[in-house]
N, C-alpha and C positions, 0 to 999 in steps of 0.2 A: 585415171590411168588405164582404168580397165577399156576405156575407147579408145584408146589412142590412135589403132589402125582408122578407126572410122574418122577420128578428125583428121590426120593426116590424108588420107583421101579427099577429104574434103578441104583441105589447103590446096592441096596438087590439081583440083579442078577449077578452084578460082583462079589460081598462076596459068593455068592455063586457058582460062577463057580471055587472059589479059595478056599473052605471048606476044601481041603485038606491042604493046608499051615497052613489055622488058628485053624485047630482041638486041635493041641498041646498046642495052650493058653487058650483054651473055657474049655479043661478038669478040670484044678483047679479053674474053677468060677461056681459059679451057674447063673441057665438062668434067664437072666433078658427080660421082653420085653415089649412094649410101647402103648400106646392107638392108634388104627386108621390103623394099619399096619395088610399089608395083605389083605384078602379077608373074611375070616371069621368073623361070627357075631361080634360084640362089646362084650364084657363080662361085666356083669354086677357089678356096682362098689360097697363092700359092708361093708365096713368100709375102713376109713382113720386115718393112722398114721405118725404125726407131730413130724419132730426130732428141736425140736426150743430151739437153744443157745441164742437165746435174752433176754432182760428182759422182754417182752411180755407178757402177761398172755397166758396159752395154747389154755383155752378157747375162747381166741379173738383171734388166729388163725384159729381157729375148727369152728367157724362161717365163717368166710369167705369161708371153703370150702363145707360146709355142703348142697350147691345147686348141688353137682354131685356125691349125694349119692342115690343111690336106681333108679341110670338111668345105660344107655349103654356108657361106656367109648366115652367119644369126645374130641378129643382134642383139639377144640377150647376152648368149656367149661371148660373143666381143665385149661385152659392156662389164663381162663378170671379171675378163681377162684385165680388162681395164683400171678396173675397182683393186685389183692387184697389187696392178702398178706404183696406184694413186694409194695406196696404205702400206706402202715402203715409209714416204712420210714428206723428202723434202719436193715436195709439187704444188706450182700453184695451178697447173690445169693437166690434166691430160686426155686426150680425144685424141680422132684420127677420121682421115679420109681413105674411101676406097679408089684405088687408079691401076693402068691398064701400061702394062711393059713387057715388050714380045710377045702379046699374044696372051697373057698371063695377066689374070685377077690377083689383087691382093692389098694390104693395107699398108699405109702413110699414119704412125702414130706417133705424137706431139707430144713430149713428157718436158714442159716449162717448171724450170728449177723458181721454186720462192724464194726470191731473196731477202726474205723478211723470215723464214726459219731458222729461231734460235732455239727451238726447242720445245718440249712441252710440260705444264706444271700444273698438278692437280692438288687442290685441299682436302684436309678431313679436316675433322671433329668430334667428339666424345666428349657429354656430359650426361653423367649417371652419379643420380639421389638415391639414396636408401630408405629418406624417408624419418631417419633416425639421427644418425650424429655423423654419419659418411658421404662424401661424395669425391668424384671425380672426372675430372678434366683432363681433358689433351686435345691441341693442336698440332698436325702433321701438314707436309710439302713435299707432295715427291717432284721430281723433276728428272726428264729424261731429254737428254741430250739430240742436235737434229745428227744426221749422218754424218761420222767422222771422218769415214775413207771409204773405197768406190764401192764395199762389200755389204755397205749399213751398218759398221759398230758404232757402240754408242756409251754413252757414261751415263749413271742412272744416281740419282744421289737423294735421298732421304732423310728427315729430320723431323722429330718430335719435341714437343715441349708439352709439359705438364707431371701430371703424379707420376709419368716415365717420360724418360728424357732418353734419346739413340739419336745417335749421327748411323748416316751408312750409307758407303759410296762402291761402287763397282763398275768395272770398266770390261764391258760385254763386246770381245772380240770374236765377229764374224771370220771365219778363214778363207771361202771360197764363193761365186758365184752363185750358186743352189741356194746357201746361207743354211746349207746343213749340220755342219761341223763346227763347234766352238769352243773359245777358253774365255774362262773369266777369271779376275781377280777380285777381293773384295777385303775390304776395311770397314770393322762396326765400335763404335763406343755404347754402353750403357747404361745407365741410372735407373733403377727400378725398386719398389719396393717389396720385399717379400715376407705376407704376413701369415702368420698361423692363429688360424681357429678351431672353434670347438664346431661339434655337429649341430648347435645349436645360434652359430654365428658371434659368439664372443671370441672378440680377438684378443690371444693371450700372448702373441709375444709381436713383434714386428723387426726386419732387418733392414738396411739398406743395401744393397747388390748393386757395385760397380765392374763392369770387366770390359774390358777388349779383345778383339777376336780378330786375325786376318786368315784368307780362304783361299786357297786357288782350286779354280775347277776345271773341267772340260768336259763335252759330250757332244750329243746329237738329236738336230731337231728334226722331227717329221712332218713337215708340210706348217701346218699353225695349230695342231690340233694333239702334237704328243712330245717328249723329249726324254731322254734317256740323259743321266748325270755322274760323275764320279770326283769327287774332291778330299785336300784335308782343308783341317781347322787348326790352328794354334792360339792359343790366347792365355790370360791372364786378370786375375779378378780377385776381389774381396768382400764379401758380406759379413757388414757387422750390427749389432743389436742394437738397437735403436729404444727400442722399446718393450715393456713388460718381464716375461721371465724365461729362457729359455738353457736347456745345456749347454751349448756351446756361446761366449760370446762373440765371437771372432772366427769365420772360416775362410781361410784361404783357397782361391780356386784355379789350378793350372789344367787348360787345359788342351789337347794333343788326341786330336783324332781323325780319324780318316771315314769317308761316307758312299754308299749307292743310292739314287734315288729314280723314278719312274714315273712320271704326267702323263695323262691324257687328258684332254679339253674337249669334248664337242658340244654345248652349253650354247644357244644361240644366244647369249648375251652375260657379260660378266656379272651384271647387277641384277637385272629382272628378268632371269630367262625364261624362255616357256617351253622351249622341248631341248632333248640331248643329256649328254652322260658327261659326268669328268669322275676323275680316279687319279688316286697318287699314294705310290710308297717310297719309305726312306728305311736303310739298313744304316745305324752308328756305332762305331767301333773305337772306342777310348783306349790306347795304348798307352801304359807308361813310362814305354823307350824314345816316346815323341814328347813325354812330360807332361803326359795327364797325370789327375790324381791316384789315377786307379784302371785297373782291367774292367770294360765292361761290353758288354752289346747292348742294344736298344733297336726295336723295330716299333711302326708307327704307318696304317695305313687309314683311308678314307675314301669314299666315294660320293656323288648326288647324282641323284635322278630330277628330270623336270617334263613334268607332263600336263598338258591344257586342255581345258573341253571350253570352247566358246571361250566368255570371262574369265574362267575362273582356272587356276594353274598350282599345281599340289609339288612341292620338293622335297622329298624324302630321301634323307642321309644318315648316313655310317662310317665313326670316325674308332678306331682304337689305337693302344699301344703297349708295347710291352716293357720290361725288363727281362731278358734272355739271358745276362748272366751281368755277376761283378754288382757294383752299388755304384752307381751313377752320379753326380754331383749334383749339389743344390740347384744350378742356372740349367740342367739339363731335366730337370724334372716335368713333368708333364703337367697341365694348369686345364681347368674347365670353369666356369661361370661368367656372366652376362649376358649380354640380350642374344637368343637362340640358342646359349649355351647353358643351358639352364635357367634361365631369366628369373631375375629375382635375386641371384647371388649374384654378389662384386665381381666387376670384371678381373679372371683367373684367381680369384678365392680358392678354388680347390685344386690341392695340388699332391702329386705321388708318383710313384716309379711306374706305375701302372694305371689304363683309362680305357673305359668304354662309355661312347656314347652316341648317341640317336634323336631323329629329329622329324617330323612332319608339318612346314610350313605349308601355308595356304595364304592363296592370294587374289582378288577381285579385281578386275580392272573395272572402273566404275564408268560409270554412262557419261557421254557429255565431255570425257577428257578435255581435250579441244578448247573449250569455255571454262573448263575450272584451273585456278593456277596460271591465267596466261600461257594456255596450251602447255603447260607440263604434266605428262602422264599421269595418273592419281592412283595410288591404289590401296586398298582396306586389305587387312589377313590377320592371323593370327596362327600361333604353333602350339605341338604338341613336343615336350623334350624329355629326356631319359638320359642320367647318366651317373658317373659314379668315378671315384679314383682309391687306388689303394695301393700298398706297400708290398708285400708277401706273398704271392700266388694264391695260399689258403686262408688269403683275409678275403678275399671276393665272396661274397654270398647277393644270391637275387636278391632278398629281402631288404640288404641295404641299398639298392641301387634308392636313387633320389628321383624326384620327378618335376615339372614344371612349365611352365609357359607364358604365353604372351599374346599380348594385342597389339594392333600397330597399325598405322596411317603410311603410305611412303608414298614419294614422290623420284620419277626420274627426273633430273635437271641438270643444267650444264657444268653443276661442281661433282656431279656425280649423283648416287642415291643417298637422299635423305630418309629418314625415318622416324617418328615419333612414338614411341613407346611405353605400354606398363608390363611389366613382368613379376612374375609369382610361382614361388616354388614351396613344395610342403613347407611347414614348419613354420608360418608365416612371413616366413622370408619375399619381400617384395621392393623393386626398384623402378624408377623412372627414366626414360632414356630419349636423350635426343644424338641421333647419329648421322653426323654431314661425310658423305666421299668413303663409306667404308661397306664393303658387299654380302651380303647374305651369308 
């Protein structure tokens, strides 16, 4: 690709050592011809016309391209604007030709609807050994809807099975052209188990935690790279004792709260990135006039970094959370352990009102991709982890924080990232992991 110009030159000179053969078909077409070709100036692009069979509105087309109007045809640029278009979702091609009206340069772009978009469905997977007497599984499906109406809303629906079980569907309404502005609603069921241990990994009591939750939200997205949120929650649950010895057998969980939260993404990749930042906060406010159990707040922020030299790509993060006031219910408590989150402990084994924790992955891309995996990307790494949870403000002490890490093999591939796994944290705590479709 990095010749491209040269071979294209060198097409355009063999067509035309051969103008005589092709004269005969070029008479019954008009001249069509393309951004970047040749030697002479760029022509300046001076309107765009969108021939769009989708259900799309025209206007959320006409945006995307509207960055390569009033410049000199490039065809990178056109090709970025393109790529735009074509990751709205339901298209089975889109292109375009450049042509000449009044006097005026500008673009013919072709957005062919798939009539075969029903949607799209990704798998996970999670199996983690202890090694000892524990393990567990889960299979997940998400599934997201193709365009429902001309804005791009869509229905998003999710489903696990295994040592946790969640239904959860949400219906992601676009308001306007931009695709700035939105509401969502959402519906979740849950099955989970939640155990307590010692600091030493004996598990001394275990519950089962069922609850339902419905949501409605709205906010605003910026461009693909940030969004801003504000919603409540209403729901209703029970966890009960299952096993071993604990205070309480039976707790009831209502619960009534209302939220703020803040994204940004620039991550050039959801699963294996190698450069850019993401960040995200959430402010939660449990009221009892909405029929929570209790007054409370809760804040909860995080960030990653991801940075490359050559091969090799280092991602360093920072997650915490608080309790700010009130006692929080058991399904709202904050959870840390498994692979990158301490590796070595069960996945969300540790659990409290309060968490800090940190991370330093690394990653190799190995020689040879290409030939290893039937061309699926290959990569070696391992991490460094740091973290800790606790109850009371003045239980936090450095000395208790935990420590731990991991090794691992991953692969990118069409169900998403895979990964293969050992992890090990003080204490000889240590787990095995194989992870299908779930990201860093």
């Amino acid at each position: 690709f990095t010749r491209g110009k040269e071979l294209i030159e060198a097409g355009r000179k063999s067509i035309q050592a051969m103008a005589d053969r092709f004269a005969p078909i070029a008479e019954d077409r008009p001249p069509v011809s393309y951004a970047g070709l040749g030697d002479k100036p760029a022509p300046v692009i001076s309107f765009v016309r969108i021939e769009n069979t989708s259900r799309l509105n025209q206007s959320l087309l006409e945006t995307r391209m509207a960055s390569v109007l009033g410049k000199p045809a490039d065809t990178a640029e056109i090709n970025e604007a393109l790529d735009r278009i074509y990751a709205l979702g339901p298209f089975e091609r889109v292109d375009y030709t450049m042509a000449e009206q009044d006097g005026l340069t500008g673009l013919i772009v072709r957005a062919e609807d798939s009539r075969r978009n029903a949607g799209r469905v990704r798998l996970g997977m999670i199996v983690e050994n202890d090694f000892n007497t524990e393990s567990d599984v889960a299979v997940s499906v998400d599934y997201r809807s193709a365009a429902l109406d001309a804005y791009g809303s869509e229905i998003r629906a999710i489903a696990t099975i295994g040592d946790i079980n969640e239904f959860g569907l949400e219906y992601f309404r676009l308001l306007e052209p931009e695709q700035s502005w939105f509401a969502a609603a959402r519906a979740e069921i849950e099955n989970r188990p939640v155990n307590v241990y010692t600091t030493r990994g004996f598990k001394t009591a275990g519950y089962d935690l069922t609850y339902g939750l419905l949501g409605i939200d709205a906010g605003r997205q910026f461009g693909n790279f940030g969004e801003i949120r504000i919603g409540t929650e209403l729901g209703t649950g029970r966890a009960k004792l299952n096993e071993g010895a604990a205070p309480l057998n039976e707790v009831d969980i209502d619960t009534g709260r209302v939220f703020a939260s803040a994204g940004l993404d620039m991550l050039d990749d959801p699963f294996f990135p190698r450069e850019g930042t993401a960040a995200k906060i959430r402010w939660t406010h449990g009221l009892e006039y909405l029929g929570d159990n209790a007054d409370y707040q809760t804040v909860t922020a995080s960030g990653v970094h991801a940075f490359t030299f050559g091969r090799n790509t280092f991602l360093t993060s920072v997650s915490g959370g608080a309790r700010l006031s009130g006692a929080p219910p058991i399904d709202t408590l904050y959870r840390i352990g498994g692979l990158f989150s301490l590796s070595g402990y069960r996945l969300d084994e540790l659990a409290g009102e309060n968490f800090l924790a940190g991370r330093l992955i690394y990653r190799r891309s190995l020689v040879n991709t290409e030939e290893v995996l039937f061309g699926v990307p290959l990569f070696v790494g391992g991490s460094v982890e740091a973290g800790e949870v606790w109850s009371r403000p003045d239980e936090f002490a450095l000395d208790d924080v935990r420590f731990g890490g991991s090794v691992y093999v991953g692969a990118n591939t069409a169900l998403g990232p895979v990964y293969l796994a050992f992890g090990r944290s003080e204490g000889g705590r240590q787990s095995a992991y194989l992870v299908i479709g779930r990201s860093f």
